[in-house]
N, C-alpha and C positions, 0 to 999 in steps of 0.2 A: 453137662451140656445144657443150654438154655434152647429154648424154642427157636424154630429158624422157620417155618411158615404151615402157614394153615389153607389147609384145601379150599377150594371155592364153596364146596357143601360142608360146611362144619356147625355139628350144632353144641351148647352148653349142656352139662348134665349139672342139676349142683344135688349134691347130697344129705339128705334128712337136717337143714336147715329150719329145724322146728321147732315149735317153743318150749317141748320138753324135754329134746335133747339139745340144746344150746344151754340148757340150766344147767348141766352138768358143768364141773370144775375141766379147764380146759387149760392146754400148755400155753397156747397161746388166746390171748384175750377174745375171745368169741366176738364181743363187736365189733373187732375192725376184724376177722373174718367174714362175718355178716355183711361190712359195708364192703369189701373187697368185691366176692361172686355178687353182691347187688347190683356195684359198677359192670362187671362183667355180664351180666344179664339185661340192665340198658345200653350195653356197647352192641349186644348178641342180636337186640332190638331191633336197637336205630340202624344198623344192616339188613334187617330182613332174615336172618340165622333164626334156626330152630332154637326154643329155650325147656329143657325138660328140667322139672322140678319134681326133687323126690321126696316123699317122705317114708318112712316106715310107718305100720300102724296093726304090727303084732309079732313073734318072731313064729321062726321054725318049729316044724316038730319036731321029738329025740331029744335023746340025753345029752347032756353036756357035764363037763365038772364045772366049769363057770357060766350055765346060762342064767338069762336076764330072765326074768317071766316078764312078757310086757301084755295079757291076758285083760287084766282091768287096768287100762289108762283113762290117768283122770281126764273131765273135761279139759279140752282145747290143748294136749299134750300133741297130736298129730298135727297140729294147727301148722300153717309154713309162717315164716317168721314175718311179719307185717313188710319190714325194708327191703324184704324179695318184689315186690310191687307184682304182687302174680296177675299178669294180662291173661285174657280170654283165649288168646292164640298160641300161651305156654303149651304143655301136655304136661297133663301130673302122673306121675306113677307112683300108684302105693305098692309098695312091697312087704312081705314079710320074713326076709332071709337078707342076710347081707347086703348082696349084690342086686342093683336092680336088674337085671337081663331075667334073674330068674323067675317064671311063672304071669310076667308081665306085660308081653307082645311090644317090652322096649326095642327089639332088635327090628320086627318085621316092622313097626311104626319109622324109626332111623331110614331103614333100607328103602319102605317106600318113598320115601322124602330124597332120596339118592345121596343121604349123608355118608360122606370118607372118612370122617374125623372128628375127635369127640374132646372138648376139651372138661374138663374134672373139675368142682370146688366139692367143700361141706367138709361135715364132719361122720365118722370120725377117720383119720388121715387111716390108721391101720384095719381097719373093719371096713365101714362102708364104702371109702372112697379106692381103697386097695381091691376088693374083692371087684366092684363095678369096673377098674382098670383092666383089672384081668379079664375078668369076663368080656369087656370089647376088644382088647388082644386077642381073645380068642375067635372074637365073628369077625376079624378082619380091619375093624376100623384103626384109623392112625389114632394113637394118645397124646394127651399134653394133659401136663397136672399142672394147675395155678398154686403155686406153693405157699401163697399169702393169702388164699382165699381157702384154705384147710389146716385143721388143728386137728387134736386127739389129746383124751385123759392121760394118757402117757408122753411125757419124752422120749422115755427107750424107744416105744413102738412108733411114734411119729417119726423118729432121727432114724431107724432101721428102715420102713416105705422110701423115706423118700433117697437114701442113700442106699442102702440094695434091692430096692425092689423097683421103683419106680425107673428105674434107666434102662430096665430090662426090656421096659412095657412101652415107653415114648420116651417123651422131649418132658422137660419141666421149663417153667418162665414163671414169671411174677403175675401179676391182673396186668399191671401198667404195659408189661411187655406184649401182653396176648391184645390188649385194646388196642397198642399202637400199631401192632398187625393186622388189625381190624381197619383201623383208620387210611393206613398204607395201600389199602386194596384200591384200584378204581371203582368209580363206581359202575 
């Protein structure tokens, strides 16, 4: 199913779009990920739509059999990517768990803004951008994943989000499809 409309209050989330997680090896080429949610984030703009920008910039506590330790990050590794063009009037949330909802007053900042619906970029398609989906399924907000504006280190795990897991949660579209939705709107 592709995207079919976006609420009046919808705002962009994009996900850990940063300089040192876009360095990682990625399925699909990070920089037109990057210039995808970019577009989407002046489309989010030039309407007046909330723009949240996340980064990470440590992980969870507890064991894991495949954690990351991200403890000492070198300089400017949290940094958000330059072509995100971060305005004054985004909201940054740094996180340190997956999902941004968690521990970061993303849900009560969304709700007082009277936002319905959330539309998804970043990386990585099966960690951070899967878990933030879920977790706004869970507070009620509508989803939409821009499926050209997120990647992940894996094929398997990108092609499993976004074919079982992602339809469960909302809608999927392109950036172009979600801007023309945007543009579609009166003013």
């Amino acid at each position: 199913m592709t995207v079919s409309t976006l609420d009046p209050n919808t705002a962009l989330v994009v996900i850990d779009l940063q300089k040192g997680i876009v360095a990682y090896p990625t399925v699909h080429p990070a920089g037109q990920v990057v210039q995808h949610a970019a577009a989407l984030a002046e489309a989010f703009r030039r309407h007046g739509l909330p723009v949240v920008l996340v980064n990470v910039t440590g992980g969870a506590p507890g064991r894991a059999e495949q954690a990351r330790k991200l403890d000492a990050l070198p300089a400017g590794w949290t940094d958000l990517v330059p072509e995100l063009r971060q305005q004054p009037q985004d909201h940054l949330v740094s996180k340190r768990t997956w999902g941004a909802f968690t521990g970061t007053g993303l849900d009560a900042y969304l709700k007082k803004l009277g936002v319905t619906q959330l539309v998804l970029a970043g990386v990585s398609t099966s960690i951070g951008v899967e878990s933030t989906a879920r977790q706004a399924h869970e507070h009620g907000f509508n989803v939409t994943l821009a499926l050209d504006a997120m990647t992940d280190t894996s094929a398997e795990a990108h092609d499993n989000s976004v074919a079982r897991i992602f339809p469960r949660l909302g809608e999927t579209g392109s950036s172009q499809e979600i801007i023309a939705l945007l543009d579609s709107r009166r003013p």
